[in-house]
Backbone as XML, in Angstrom:
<?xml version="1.0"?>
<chain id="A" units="angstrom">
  <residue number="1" name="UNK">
    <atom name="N" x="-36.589" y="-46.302" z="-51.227"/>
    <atom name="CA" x="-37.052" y="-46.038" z="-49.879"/>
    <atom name="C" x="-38.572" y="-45.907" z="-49.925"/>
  </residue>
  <residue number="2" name="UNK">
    <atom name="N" x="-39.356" y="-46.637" z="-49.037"/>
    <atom name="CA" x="-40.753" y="-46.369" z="-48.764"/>
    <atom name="C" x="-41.249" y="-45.225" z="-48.250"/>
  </residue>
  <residue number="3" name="UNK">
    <atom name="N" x="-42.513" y="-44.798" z="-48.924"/>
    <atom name="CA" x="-43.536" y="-43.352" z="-48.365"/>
    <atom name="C" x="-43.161" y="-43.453" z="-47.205"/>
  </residue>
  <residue number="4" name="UNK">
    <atom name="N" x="-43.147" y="-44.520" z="-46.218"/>
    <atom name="CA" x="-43.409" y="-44.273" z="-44.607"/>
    <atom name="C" x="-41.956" y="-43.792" z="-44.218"/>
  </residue>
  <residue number="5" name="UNK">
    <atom name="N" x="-40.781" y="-44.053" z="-44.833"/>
    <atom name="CA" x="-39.809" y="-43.121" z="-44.348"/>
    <atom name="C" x="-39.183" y="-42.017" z="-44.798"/>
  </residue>
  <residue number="6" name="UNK">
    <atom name="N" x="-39.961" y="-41.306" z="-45.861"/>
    <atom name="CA" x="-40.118" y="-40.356" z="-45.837"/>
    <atom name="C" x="-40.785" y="-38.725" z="-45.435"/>
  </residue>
  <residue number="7" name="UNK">
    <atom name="N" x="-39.974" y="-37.493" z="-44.836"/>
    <atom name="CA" x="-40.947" y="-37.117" z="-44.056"/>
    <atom name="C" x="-41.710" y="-36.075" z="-44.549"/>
  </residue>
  <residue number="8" name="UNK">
    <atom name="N" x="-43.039" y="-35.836" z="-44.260"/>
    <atom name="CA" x="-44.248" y="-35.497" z="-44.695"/>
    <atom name="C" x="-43.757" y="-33.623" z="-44.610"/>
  </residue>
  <residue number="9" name="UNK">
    <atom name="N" x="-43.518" y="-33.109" z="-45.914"/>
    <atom name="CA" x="-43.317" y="-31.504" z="-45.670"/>
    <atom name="C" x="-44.531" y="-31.263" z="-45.804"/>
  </residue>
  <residue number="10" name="UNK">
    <atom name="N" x="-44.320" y="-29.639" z="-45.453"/>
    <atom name="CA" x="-45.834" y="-28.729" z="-45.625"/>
    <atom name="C" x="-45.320" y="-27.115" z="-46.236"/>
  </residue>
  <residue number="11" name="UNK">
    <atom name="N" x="-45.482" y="-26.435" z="-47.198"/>
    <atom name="CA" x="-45.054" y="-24.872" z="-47.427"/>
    <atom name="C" x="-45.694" y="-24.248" z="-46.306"/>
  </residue>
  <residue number="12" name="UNK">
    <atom name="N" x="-45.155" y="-23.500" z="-45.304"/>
    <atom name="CA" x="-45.743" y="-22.436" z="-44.752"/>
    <atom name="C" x="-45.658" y="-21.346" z="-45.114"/>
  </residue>
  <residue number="13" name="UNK">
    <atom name="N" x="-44.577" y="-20.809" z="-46.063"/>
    <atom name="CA" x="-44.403" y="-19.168" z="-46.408"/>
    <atom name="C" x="-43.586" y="-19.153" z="-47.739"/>
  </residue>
  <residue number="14" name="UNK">
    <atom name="N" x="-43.714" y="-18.498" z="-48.641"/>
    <atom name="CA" x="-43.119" y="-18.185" z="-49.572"/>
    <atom name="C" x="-43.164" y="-17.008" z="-50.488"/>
  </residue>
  <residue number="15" name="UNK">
    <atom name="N" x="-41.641" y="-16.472" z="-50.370"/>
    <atom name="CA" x="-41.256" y="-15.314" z="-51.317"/>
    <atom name="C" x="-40.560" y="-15.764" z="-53.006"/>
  </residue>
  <residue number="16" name="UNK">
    <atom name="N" x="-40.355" y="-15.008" z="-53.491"/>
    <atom name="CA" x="-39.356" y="-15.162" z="-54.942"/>
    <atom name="C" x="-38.247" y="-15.749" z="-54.462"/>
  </residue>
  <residue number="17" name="UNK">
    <atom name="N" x="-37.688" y="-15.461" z="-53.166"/>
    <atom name="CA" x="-36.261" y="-16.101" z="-53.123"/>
    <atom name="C" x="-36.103" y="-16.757" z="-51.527"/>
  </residue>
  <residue number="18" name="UNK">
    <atom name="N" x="-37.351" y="-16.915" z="-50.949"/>
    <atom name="CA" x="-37.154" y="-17.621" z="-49.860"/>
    <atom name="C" x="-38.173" y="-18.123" z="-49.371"/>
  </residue>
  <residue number="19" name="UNK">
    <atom name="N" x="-38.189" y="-19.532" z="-48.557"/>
    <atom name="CA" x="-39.242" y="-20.117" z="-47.892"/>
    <atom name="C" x="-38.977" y="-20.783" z="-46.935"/>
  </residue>
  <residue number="20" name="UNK">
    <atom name="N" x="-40.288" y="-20.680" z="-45.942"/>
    <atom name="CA" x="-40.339" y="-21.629" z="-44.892"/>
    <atom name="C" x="-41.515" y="-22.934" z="-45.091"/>
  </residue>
  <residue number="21" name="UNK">
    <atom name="N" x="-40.984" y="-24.130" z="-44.476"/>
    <atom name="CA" x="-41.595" y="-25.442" z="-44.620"/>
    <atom name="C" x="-41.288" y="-25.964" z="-43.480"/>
  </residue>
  <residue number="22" name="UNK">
    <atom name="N" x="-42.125" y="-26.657" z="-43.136"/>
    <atom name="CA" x="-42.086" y="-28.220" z="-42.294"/>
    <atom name="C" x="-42.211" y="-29.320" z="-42.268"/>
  </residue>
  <residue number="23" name="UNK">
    <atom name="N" x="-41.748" y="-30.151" z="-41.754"/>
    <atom name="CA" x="-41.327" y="-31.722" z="-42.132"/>
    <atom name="C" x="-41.757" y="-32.282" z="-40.841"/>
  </residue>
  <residue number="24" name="UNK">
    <atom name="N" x="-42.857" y="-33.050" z="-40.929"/>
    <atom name="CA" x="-43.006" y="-34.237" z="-39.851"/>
    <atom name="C" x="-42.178" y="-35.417" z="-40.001"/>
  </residue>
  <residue number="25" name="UNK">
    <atom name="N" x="-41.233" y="-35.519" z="-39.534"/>
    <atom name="CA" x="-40.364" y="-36.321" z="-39.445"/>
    <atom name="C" x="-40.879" y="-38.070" z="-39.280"/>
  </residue>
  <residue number="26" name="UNK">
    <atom name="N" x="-40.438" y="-39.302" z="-39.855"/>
    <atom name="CA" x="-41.237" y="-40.463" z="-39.427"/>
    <atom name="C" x="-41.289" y="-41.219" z="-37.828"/>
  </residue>
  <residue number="27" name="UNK">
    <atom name="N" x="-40.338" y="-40.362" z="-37.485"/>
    <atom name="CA" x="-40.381" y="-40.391" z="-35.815"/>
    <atom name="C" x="-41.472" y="-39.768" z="-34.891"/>
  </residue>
  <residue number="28" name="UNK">
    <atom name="N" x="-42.390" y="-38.975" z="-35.648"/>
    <atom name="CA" x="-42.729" y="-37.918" z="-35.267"/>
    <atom name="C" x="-42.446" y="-36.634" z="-34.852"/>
  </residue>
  <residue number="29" name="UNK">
    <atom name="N" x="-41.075" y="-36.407" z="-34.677"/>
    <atom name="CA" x="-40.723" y="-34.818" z="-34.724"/>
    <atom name="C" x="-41.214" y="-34.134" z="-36.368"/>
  </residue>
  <residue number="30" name="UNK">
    <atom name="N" x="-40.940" y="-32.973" z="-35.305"/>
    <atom name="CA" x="-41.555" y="-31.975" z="-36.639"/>
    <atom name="C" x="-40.150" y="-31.122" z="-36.440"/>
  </residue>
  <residue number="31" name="UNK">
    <atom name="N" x="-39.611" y="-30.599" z="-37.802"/>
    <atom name="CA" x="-38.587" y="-30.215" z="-38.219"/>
    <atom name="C" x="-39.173" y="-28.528" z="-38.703"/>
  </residue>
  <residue number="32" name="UNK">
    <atom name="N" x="-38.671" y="-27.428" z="-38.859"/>
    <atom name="CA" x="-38.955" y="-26.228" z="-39.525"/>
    <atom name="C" x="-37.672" y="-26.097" z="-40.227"/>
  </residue>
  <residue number="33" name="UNK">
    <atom name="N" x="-37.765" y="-25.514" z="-42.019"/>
    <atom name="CA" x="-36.823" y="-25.395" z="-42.559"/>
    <atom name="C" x="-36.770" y="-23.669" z="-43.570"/>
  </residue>
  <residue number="34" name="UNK">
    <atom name="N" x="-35.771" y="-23.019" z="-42.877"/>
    <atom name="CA" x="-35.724" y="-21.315" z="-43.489"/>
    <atom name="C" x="-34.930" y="-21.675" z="-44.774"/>
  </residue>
  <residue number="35" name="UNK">
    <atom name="N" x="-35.761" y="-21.712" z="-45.989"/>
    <atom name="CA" x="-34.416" y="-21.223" z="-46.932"/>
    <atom name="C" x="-34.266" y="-20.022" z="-47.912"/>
  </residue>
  <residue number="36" name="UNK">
    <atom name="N" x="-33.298" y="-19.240" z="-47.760"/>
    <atom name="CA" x="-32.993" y="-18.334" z="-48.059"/>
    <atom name="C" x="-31.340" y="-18.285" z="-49.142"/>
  </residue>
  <residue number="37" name="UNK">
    <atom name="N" x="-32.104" y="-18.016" z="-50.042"/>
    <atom name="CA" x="-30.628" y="-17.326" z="-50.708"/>
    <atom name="C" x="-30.553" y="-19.510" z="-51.110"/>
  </residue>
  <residue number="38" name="UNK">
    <atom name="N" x="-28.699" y="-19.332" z="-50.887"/>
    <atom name="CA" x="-28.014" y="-21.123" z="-50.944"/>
    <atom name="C" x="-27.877" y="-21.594" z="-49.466"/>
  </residue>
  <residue number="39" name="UNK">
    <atom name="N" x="-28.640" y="-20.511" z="-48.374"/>
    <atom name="CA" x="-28.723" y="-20.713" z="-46.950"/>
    <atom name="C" x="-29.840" y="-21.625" z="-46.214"/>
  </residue>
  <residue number="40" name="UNK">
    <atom name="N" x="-29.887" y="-22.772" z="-45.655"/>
    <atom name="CA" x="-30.937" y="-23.162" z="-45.631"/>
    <atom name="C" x="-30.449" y="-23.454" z="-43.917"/>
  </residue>
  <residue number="41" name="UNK">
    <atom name="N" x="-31.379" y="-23.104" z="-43.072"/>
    <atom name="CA" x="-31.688" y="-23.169" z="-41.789"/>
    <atom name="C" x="-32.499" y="-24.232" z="-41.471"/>
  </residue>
  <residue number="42" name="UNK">
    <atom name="N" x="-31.688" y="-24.909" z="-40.203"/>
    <atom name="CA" x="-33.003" y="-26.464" z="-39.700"/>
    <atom name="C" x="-33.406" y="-25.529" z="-37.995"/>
  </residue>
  <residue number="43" name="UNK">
    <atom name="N" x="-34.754" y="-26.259" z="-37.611"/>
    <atom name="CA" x="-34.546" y="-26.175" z="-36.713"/>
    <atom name="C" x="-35.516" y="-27.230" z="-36.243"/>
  </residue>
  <residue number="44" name="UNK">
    <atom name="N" x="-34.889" y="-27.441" z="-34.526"/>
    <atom name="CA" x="-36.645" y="-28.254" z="-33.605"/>
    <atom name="C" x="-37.350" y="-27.888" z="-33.633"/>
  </residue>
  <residue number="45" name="UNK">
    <atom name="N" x="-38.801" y="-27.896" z="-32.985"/>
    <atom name="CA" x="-39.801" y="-27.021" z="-32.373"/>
    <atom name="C" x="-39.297" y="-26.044" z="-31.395"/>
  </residue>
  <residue number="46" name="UNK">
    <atom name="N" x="-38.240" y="-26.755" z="-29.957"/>
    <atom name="CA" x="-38.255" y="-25.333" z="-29.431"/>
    <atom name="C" x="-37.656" y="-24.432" z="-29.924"/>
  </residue>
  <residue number="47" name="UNK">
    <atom name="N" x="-36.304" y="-24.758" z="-31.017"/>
    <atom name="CA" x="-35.618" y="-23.682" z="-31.491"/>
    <atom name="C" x="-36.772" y="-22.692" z="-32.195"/>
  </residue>
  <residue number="48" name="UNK">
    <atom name="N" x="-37.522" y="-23.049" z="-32.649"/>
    <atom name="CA" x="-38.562" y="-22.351" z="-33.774"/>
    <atom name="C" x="-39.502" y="-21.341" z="-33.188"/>
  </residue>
  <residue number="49" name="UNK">
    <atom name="N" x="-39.810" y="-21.918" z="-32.030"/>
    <atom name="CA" x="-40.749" y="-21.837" z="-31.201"/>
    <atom name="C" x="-39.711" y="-20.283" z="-30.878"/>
  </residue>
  <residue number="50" name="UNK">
    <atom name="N" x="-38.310" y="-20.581" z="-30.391"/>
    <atom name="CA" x="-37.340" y="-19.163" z="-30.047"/>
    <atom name="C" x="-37.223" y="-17.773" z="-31.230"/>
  </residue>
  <residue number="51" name="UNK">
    <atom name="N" x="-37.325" y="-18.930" z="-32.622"/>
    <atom name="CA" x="-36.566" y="-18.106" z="-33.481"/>
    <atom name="C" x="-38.313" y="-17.290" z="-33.724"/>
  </residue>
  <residue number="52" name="UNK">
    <atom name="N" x="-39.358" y="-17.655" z="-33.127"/>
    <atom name="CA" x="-39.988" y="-16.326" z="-33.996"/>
    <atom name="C" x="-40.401" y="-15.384" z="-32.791"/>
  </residue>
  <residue number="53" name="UNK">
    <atom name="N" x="-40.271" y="-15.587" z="-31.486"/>
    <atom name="CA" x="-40.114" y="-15.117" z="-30.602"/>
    <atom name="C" x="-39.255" y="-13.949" z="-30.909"/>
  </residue>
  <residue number="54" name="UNK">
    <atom name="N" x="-37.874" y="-14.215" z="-31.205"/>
    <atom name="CA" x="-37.251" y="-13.315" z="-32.165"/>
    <atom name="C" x="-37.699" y="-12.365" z="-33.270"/>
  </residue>
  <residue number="55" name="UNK">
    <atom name="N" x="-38.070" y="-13.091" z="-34.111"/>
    <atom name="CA" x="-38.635" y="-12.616" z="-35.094"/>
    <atom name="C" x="-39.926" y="-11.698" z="-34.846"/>
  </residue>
  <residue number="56" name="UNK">
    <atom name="N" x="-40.534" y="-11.983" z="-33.602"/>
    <atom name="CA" x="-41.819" y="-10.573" z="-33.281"/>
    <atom name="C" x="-41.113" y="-9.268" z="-32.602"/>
  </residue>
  <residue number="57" name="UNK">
    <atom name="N" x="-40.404" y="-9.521" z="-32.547"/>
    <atom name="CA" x="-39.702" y="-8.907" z="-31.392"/>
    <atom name="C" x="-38.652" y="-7.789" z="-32.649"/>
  </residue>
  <residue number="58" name="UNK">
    <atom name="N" x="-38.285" y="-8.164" z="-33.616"/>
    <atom name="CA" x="-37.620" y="-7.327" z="-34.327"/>
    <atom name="C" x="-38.323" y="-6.512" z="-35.365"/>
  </residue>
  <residue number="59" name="UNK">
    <atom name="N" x="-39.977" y="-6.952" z="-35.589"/>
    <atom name="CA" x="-41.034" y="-6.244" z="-36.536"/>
    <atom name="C" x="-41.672" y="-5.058" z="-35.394"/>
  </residue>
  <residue number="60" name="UNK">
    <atom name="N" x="-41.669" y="-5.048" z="-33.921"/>
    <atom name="CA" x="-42.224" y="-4.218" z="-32.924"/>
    <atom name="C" x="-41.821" y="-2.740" z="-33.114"/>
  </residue>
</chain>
C-alpha cells in the first residue's frame, strides 16, 4: 500500500499505560484514538469534540 493511503497519526498524550493520537485520515477526516489498557476507543471530531467536553466537566 502507498504513503498516500496511509493515514498520517500524531501522539497527543501519553502515560505508561495509555495514549491518545490522531489520524488524518486520506479522505481528510481526522480520527482521535484513546488507548487504554487492550481498550482502544475511535472517535470523529464531533464525538471528541463531546468526549472532552466530558472530560472537563468531570476534573471541575
Amino acid at each position: 500500500m502507498s504513503d498516500e493511503m496511509e493515514p498520517q497519526t500524531e501522539l497527543i498524550a501519553e502515560t505508561d499505560t495509555y495514549s491518545a493520537w490522531r489520524a488524518v485520515e486520506p479522505d481528510g477526516e481526522i480520527t482521535y484514538h484513546l488507548e487504554m489498557n487492550n481498550v482502544t476507543l475511535h472517535f470523529f471530531q464531533e464525538e471528541w469534540d463531546e468526549f472532552l467536553k466530558l472530560a472537563r466537566l468531570l476534573v471541575k
